[in-house]
N, C-alpha and C positions, 0 to 999 in steps of 0.2 A: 400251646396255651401259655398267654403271661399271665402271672399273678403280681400285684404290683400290693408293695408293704410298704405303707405310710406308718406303722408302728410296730412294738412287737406283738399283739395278737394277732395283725395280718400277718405278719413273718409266722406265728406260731398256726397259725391255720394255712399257710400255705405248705407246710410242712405236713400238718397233719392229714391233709391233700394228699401229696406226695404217697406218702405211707400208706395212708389207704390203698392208692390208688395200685402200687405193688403187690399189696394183697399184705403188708406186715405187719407184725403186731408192734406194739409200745415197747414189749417186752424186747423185741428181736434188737428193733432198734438202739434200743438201751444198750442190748449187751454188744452189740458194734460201734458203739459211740465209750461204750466204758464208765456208764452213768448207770442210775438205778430207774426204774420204770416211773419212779415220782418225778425225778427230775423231768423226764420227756414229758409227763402230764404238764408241768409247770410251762417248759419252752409250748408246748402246744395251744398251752393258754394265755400265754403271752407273759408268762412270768418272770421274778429274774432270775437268769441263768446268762451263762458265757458266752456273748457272741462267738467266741471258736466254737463252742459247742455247737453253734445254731449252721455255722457254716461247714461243722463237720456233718453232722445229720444233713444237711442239701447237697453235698459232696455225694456221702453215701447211697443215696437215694437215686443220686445218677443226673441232678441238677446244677444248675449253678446259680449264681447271684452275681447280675449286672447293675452296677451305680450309674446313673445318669443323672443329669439335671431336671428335675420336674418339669422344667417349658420342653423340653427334648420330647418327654412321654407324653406329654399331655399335646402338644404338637399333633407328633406320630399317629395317637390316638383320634384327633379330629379330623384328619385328611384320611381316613378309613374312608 
């Protein structure tokens, strides 16, 4: 599954995707990122917080995050 983040509440919801999907909580998260459980609310909602943060949490979660050109995906996307 790709998730494609034109902002950071798509970044923070695809994150919170993620999380779910492992089964973990806010809390866990937190404490493997070395933030407090508000902060993960804030990234999850699109708040500001530290992009290293947002890429440490899709790191830990066992994802990653590819940059491309928007004609690239949106491309890719229409020749499905």
């Amino acid at each position: 599954m790709i998730d494609e983040a034109y902002s950071a509440l798509d970044l923070g919801r695809a994150i919170k995707r993620l999380r779910a999907k492992r089964g973990m909580t806010q809390e866990t998260l937190a404490e493997w990122c070395g933030v407090s459980r508000q902060t993960i609310v804030a990234l999850e909602q699109g708040g500001p917080v530290a992009l290293t943060l947002a890429l440490r949490a899709i790191a830990l979660l066992g994802a990653k995050v590819v940059v491309a050109p928007k004609d690239a995906i949106l491309s890719a996307a229409t020749s499905r």
